[in-house]
C-alpha positions as CSV (number, residue, x, y, z in Angstrom):
1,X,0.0,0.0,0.0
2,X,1.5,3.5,-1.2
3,X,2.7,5.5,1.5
4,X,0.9,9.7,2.3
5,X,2.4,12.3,3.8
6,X,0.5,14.9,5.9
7,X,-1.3,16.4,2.9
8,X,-2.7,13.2,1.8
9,X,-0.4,13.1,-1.3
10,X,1.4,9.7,-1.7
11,X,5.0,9.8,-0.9
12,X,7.4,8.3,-4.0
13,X,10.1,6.0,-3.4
14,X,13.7,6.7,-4.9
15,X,12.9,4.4,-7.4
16,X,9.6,5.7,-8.6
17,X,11.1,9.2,-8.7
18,X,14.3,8.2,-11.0
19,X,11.5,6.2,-12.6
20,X,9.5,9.3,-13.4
21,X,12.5,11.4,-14.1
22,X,13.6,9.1,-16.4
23,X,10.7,9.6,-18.6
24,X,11.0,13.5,-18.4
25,X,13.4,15.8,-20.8
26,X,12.4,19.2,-19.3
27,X,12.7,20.2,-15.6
28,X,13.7,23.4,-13.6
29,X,17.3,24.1,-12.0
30,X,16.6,26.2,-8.4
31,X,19.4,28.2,-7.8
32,X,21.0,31.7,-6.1
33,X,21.8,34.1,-8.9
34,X,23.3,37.6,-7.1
35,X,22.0,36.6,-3.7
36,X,18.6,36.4,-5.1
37,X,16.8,32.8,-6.0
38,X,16.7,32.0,-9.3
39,X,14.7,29.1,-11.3
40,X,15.8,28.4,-14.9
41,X,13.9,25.6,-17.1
42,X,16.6,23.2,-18.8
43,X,16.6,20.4,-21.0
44,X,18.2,17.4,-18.9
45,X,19.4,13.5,-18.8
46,X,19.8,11.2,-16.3
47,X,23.4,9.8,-16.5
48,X,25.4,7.7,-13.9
49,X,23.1,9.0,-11.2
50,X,23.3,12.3,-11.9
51,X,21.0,15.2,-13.8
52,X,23.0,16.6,-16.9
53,X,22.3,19.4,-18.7
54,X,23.4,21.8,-20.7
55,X,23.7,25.9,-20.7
56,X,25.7,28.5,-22.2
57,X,29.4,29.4,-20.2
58,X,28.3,32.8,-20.0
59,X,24.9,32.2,-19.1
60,X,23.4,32.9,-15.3
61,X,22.8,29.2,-14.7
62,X,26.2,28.7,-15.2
63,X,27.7,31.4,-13.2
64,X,25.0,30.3,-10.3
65,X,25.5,26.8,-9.6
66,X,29.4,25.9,-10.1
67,X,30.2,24.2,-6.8
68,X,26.6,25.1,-5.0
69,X,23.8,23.7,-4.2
70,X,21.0,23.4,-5.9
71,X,17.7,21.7,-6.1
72,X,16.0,20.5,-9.6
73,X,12.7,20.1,-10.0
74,X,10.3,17.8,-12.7
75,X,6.5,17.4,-12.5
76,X,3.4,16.5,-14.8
77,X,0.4,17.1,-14.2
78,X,-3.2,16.9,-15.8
79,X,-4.3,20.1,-17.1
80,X,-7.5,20.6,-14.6
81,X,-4.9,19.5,-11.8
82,X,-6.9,16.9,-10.5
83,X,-3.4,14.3,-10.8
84,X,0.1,14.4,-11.3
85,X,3.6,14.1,-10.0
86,X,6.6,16.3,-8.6
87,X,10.2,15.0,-8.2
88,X,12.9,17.2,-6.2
89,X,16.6,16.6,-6.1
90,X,19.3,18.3,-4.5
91,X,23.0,17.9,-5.5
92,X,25.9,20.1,-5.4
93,X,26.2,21.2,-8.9
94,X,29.5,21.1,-11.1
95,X,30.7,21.1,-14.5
96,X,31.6,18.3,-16.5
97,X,35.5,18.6,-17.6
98,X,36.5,14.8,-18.4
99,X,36.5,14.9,-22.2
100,X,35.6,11.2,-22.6
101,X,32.5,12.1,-20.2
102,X,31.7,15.1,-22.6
103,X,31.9,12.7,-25.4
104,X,29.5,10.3,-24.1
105,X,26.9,13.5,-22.9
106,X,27.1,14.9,-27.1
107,X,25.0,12.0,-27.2
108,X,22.6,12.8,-25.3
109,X,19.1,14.9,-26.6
110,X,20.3,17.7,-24.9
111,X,20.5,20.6,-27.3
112,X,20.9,24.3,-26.2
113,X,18.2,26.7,-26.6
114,X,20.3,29.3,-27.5
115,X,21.9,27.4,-30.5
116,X,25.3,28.9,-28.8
117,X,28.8,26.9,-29.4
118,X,30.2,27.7,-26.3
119,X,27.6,25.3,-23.9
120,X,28.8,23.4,-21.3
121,X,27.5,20.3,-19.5
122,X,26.4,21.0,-15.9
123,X,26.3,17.5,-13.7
124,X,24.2,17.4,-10.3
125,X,24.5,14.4,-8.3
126,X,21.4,13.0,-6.7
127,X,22.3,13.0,-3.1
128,X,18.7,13.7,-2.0
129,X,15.5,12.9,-3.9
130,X,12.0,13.0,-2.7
131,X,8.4,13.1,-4.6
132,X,4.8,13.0,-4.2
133,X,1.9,11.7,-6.3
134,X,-1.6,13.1,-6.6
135,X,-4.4,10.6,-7.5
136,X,-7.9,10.9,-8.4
137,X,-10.4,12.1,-5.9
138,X,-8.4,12.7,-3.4
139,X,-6.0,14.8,-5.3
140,X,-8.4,17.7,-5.1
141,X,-8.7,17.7,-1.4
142,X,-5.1,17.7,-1.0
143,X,-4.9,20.5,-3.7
144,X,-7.4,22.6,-1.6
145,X,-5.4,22.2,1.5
146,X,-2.2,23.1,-0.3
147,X,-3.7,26.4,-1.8
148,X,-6.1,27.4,1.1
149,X,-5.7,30.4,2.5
150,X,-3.6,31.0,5.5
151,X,-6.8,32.4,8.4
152,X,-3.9,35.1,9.5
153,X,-2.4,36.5,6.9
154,X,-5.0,36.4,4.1
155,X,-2.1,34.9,2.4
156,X,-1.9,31.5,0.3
157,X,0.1,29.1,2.2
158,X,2.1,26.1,0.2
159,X,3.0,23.0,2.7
């Protein structure tokens, strides 16, 4: 029997989330860009337990994560929100140098946006990964619970 958190949303195993990242090509990089956060979309791979992907030299992404933590984020979900998935991994974030590893990663369907020559491949190790599921009827309780407003503040909260 799947496992729920708090919210009601059942809680992924590592498997199912490599599982589900596997599938996926596009996800989000979370990262600090001058002291401020900073999410960039970005095509990506899975390779030797790792995200991969691939971004200008010059570009914020790159300047942002070399050596740092970050946290990269994947979900689907159905368009009336009623299911879906998210996947979060964090991994200290560095670039690829090994040329034989670069050679292997120009394989990979991970073209830059830009269409720039001077990319480079990123690499973030999945030291932590965690994910939730949201099924059926139940997925719009749990939805309402994440987006109700906070009594207090008049604010929206997100658990």
């Amino acid at each position: 029997m799947p496992m729920s958190d708090s919210l009601g949303l059942e809680t992924l195993d590592r498997e199912q989330c490599l599982s589900l990242l596997a599938g996926a090509g596009l996800g989000r990089v979370v990262f600090t860009s001058r002291a401020m956060p900073a999410i960039q979309p970005a095509r990506f791979a899975l390779h030797h337990g790792a995200i991969v992907v691939r971004t200008p030299s010059q570009s914020a992404l790159f300047a942002g994560v070399l050596d740092s933590v970050v946290a990269f984020s994947v979900d689907e979900f159905a368009k009336d929100l009623g299911a879906g998935w998210f996947v979060t991994v964090v991994g200290r974030a560095a670039e690829v140098r090994d040329p034989l590893v670069t050679a292997e990663l120009e394989t990979l369907p991970l073209g830059c946006w830009t269409g720039r020559t001077d990319s480079r491949y990123l690499r973030i190790p999945i030291e932590s990964v965690t994910g939730r599921r949201i099924l059926g009827a139940c997925s719009n309780e749990a939805l309402s619970v994440i987006d109700a407003p906070d009594e207090r503040s008049g604010r929206v909260c997100h658990s």
